[in-house]
N, C-alpha and C positions, 0 to 999 in steps of 0.2 A: 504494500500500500504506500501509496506516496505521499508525504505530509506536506505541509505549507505554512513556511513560519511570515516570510514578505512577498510580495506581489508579485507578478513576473513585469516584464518590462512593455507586454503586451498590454496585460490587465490594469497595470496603471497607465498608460496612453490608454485607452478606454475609458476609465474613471475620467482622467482629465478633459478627455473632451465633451464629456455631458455638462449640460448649463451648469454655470458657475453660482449664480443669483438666485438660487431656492436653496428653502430648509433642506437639510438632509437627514435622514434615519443609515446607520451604518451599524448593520445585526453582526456581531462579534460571536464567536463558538471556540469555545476552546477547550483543549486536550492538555494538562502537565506533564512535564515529565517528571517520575518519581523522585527524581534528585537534579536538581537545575543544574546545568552543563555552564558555569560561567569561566571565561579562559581564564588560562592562568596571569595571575598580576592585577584582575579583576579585586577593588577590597572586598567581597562576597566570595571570593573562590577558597576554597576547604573550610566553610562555615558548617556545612552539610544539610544545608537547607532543603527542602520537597521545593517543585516546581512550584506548587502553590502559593509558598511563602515569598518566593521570586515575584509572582505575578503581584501578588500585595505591595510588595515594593516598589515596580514597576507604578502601581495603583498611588500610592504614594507620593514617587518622587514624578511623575507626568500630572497627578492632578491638578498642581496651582498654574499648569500653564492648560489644560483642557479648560479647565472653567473660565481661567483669563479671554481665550478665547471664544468662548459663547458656548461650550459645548455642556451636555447635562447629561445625566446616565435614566431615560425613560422606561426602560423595562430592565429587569435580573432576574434572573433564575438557573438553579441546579436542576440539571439533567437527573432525567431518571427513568427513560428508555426510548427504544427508536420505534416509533408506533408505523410507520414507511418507510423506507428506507433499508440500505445493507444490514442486514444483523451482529455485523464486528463492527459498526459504525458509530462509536459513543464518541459523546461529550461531557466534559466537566461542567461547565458553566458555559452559561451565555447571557449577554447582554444587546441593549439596543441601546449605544450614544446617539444623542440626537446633535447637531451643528447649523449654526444660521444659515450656515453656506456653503460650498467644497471650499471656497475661499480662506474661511476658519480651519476649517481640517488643514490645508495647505500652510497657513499661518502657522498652526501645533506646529507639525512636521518639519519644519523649517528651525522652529525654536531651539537654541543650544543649549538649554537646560532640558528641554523634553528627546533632544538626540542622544543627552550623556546615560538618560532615562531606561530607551531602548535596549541598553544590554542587560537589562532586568527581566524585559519580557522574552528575549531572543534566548535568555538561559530558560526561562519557567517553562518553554512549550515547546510538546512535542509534535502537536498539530493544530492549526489553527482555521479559520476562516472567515471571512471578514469581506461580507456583502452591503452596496448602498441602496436606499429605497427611496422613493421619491415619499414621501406622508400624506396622505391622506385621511378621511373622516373614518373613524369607526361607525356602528351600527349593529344593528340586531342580527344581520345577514351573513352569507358568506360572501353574496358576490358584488 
């Protein structure tokens, strides 16, 4: 099975070229790894942390620049089975950040406090996935 910790270079030239100027929803799934892989010279490497305690840090040292930039955490939840889908197909957790704009996301990203951030999440996870949605109105319905 092939994991996915960042984009390929396809998938973000695609992101980038959808309208800049709307809200966005961006559903996050993630997989830890049992023991976070951070390289060596990292201050976290031989701490013996779980992935998970990674991602918390990660959650940590990236949130005063996610908020900064307009983002907000709309939905969370723990996994707890694949009702469609592959049957070796699990998740830890998932999330939905919501963002004013791709423009904000692209802001985070950019930021040198939220890049130094990233080898937080690149040690916690062993599989990832990280889809944008445009938002729309809920309802009673499904369609």
């Amino acid at each position: 099975m092939t994991a996915y910790i960042d984009p390929s270079r396809a998938n973000f030239d695609a992101f980038k070229a959808l309208p800049r100027d709307e809200p966005i929803h961006m559903l996050n799934l993630l997989r830890y790894r049992e023991l976070a892989a951070y390289p060596e010279g990292h201050e976290h490497h031989g701490k013996g942390w779980t992935g998970r305690r990674a991602y918390e840090e990660y959650g940590k040292t990236s949130g005063p620049t996610f908020r900064r930039t307009g983002g907000k955490i709309v939905w969370r939840g723990a996994f707890q089975t694949m009702v469609t889908g592959p049957d070796d197909m699990r998740w830890d957790d998932g999330f939905v950040a919501q963002y004013p704009n791709s423009g904000a996301f692209f802001q985070m990203l950019k930021d040198p406090d939220y890049q130094r951030a990233v080898a937080n999440r690149t040690a916690a996870l062993a599989d990832s996935r990280l889809m944008r949605f445009k938002p729309r109105e809920g309802g009673e319905g499904f369609g």
